[in-house]
C-alpha positions in Angstrom: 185.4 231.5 273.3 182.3 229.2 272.9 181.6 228.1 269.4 178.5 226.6 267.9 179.1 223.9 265.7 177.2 222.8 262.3 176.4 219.7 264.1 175.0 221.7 266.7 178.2 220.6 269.5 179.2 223.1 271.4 183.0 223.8 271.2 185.3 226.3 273.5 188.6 227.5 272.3 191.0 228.9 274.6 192.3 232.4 274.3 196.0 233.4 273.0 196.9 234.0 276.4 195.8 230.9 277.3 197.4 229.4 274.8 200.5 230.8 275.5 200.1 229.8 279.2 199.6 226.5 278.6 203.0 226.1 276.0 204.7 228.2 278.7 204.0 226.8 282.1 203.0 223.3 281.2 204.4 222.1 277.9 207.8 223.5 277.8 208.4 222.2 281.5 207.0 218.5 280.4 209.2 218.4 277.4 212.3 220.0 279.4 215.5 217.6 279.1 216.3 218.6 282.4 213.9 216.7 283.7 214.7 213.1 282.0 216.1 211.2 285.2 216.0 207.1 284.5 212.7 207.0 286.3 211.2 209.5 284.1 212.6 208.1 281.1 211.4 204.6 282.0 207.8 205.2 283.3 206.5 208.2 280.9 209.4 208.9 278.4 209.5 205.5 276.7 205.7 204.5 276.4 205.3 207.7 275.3 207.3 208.3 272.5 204.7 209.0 270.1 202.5 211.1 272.9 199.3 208.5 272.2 197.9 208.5 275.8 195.8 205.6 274.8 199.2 203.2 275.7 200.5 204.3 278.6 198.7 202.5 281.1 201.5 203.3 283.6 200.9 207.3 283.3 197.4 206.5 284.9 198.7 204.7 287.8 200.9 207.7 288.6 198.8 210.2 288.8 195.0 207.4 289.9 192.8 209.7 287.5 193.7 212.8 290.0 192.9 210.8 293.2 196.8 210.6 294.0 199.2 211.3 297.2 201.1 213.9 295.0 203.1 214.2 298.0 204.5 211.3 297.6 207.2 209.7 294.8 206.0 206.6 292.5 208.6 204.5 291.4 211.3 207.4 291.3 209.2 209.7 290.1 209.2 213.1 292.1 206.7 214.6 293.8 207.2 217.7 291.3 207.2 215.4 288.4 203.8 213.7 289.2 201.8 217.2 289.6 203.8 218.3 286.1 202.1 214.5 284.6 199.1 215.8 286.6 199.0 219.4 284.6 200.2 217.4 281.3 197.4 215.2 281.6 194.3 217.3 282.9 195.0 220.6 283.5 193.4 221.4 280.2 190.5 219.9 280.2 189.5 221.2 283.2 190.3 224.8 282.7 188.3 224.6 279.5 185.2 223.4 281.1 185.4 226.1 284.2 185.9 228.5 281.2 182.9 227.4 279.0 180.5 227.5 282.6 181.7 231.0 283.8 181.8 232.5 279.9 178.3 231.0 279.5 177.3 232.9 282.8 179.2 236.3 282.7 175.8 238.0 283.2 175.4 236.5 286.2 179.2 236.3 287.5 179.6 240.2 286.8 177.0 240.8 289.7 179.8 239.3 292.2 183.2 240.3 290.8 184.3 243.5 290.9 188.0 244.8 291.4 186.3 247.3 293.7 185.0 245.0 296.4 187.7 242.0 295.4 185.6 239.0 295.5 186.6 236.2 298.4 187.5 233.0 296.3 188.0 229.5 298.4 188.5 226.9 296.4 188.2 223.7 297.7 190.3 220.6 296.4 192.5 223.7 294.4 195.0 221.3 292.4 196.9 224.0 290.4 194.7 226.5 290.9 192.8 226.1 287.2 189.0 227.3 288.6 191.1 230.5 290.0 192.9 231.4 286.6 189.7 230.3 284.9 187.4 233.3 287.0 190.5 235.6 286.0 190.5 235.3 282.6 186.8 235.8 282.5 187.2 238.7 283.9 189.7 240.0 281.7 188.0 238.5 278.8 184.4 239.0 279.1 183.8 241.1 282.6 186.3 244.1 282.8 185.5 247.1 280.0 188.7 247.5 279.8 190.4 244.1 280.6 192.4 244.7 283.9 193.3 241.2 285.5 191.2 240.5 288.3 192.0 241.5 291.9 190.7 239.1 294.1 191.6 237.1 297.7 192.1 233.9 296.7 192.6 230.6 299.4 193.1 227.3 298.1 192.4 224.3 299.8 194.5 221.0 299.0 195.5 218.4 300.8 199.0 218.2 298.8 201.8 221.1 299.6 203.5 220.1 296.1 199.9 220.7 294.1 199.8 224.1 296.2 203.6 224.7 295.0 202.4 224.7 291.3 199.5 226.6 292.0 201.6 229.8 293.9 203.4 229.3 290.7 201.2 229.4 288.4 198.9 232.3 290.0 202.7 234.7 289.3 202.3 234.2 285.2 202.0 237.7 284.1 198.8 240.0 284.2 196.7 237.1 285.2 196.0 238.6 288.4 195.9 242.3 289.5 199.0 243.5 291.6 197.2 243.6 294.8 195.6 240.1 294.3 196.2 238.0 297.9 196.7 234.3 298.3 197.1 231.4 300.8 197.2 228.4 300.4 196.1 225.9 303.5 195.8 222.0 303.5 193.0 221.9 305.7 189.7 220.6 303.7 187.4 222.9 306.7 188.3 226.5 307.0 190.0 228.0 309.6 188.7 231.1 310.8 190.9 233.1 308.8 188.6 235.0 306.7 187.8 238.6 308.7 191.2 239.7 307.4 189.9 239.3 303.9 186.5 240.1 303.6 185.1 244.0 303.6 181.4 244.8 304.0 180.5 244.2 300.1 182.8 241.4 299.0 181.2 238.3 297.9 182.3 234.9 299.4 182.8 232.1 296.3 182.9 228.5 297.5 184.6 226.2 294.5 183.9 223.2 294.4 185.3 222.0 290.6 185.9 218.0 290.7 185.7 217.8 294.5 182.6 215.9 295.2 184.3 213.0 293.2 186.4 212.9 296.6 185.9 209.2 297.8 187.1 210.5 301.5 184.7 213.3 301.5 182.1 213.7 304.1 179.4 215.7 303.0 177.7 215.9 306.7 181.0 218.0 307.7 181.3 220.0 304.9 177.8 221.5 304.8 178.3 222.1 308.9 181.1 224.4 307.9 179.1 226.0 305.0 176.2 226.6 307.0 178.4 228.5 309.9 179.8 230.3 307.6 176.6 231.4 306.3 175.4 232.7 309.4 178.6 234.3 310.9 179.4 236.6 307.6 175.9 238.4 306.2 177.8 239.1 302.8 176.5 237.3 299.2 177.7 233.9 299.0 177.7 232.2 295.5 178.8 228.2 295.4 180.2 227.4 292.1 180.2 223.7 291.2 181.2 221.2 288.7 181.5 217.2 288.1 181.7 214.8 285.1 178.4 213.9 284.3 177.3 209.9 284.7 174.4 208.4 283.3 173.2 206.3 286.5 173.7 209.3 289.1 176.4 207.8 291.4 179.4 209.8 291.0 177.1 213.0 292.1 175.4 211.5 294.8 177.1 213.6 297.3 176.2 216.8 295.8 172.6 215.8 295.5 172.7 215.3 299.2 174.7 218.3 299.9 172.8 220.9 298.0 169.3 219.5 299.6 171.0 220.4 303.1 171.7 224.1 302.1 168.2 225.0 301.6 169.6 228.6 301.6 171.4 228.3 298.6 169.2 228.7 295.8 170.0 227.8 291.9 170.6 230.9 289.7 170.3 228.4 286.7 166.8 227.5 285.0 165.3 224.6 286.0 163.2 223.5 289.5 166.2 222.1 290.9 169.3 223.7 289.0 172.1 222.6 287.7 172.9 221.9 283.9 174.2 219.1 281.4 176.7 219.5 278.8 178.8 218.2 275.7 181.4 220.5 274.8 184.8 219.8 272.6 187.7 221.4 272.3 191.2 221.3 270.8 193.9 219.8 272.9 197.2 222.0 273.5 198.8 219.9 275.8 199.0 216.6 275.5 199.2 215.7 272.3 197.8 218.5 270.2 196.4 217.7 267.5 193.2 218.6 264.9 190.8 215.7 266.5 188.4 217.2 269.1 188.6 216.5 272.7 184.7 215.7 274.3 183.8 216.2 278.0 181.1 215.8 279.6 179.8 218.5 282.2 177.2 218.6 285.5 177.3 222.2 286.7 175.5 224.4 289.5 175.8 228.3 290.5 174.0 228.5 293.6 173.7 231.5 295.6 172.4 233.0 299.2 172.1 236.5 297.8 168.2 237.9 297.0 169.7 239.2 293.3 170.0 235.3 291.7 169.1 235.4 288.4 168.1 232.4 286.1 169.9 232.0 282.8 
């Protein structure tokens, strides 16, 4: 739920069920016993003992600020145990940002979900899934009259079968998705042509793209010649969601400033000539160290769609 502050900061507090989600499927499992191996204990367990992140330099060369072969051990540490550091440390933060862009546009979401035409969702560079449970909750929250979890195909793209693991995992928590939800999960960054069996006449196509233009290995040239086939093989709305921290000097969004000018089909349904908006929100942390002291974050967001009914917000 978005919050207005006296101080005029914007701040977004998670629901209960979130809450609970978060204590259930990434908290408890950090702070299970079962998990303390030597390796654990030595590179997480003892600079950690009093859970200030600010001292463990170690944690951040585990994980590479997200950038990581999770498929891969480091220094005894399991391929399961560095997504789990992964959730612990950022799964959070970016659920509540995904949740304070698609709360902040509902009006505009609500034209493309629907549990009667179940919405197409590939989400590109998926991690655990968060922009997936994020639309759900939305749903349920702020789009259903009656909040029924969200039916929807969802295909998630990540290079890492261990991040897809936790994300076929997370996706089974209870009534976050309807019953006759479906989901793959592939490794391949370009689509295989997989999508007839999911798409029906009036089923919107989402393309997610949260954090994954911070990809140093990503060539935008490729991607937006899949985009663009895709365009013109399936006549259905498309909407491209996207998201990246924001930076002063421009760099770290270079390649979405190159791939949106490419799409000239793709239009912003956000005010503005070009699109796209800037934000500070805060939030309270409930992983990783939970405490009274607001979290900041920094957000660069676009919803840009091929369909004639864009709206600007």
């Amino acid at each position: 739920m978005i919050e207005t502050l006296e101080n005029d900061i914007t701040k977004y507090v998670v629901s209960d069920y979130l809450k609970n989600f978060l204590h259930e499927k990434v908290n408890l499992p950090f702070e299970n016993k079962s998990l303390v191996t030597s390796s654990w204990r030595r590179e997480v367990l003892n600079p950690y003992k009093d859970r200030d992140y600010a001292r463990i330099k170690d944690m951040r060369d585990i994980i590479e600020g997200g950038q990581a072969d999770f498929d891969k051990e480091f220094k005894g540490i399991t391929p399961k145990e560095k997504v789990l550091l992964y959730c612990y440390r950022n799964f959070e933060q970016h659920l509540v940002s995904q949740m304070y862009i698609f709360e902040s546009h509902a009006d505009i979401l609500k034209q493309y979900v629907s549990n009667d035409d179940p919405a197409v969702f590939i989400d590109y560079g998926c991690g655990p899934m968060t922009s997936g449970i994020a639309l759900a909750r939305c749903y349920a929250e702020f789009i259903s009259t009656n909040g029924d979890p969200l039916k929807i195909n969802y295909i998630g793209i990540d290079s890492s079968e261990t991040m897809c693991e936790k994300a076929d995992d997370f996706r089974k928590y209870p009534n976050l998705f309807h019953e006759d939800s479906k989901f793959e999960f592939i490794k391949e960054v370009y689509l295989p042509e997989c999508l007839d069996k999911y798409i029906s006449e009036k089923s919107t196509i989402f393309f997610n793209f949260s954090y994954f233009f911070a990809s140093p290995t990503l060539v935008v040239e490729d991607l937006v010649l899949r985009i663009q086939h895709l365009s013109e093989k399936y006549p259905n709305q498309m909407v491209i969601l996207f998201q990246n921290p924001d930076s002063n000097d421009g760099r770290i969004n270079g390649k979405w400033d190159h791939f949106k000018k490419s799409l000239t089909n793709f239009k912003s349904s956000l005010s503005g000539e070009s699109g796209g908006k800037k934000e500070l929100i805060c939030y309270m942390k409930n992983t990783e160290i939970p405490s009274r002291t607001p979290r900041d974050t920094h957000l660069y967001y676009d919803i840009r769609c091929k369909s004639e009914i864009c709206l600007n917000n």
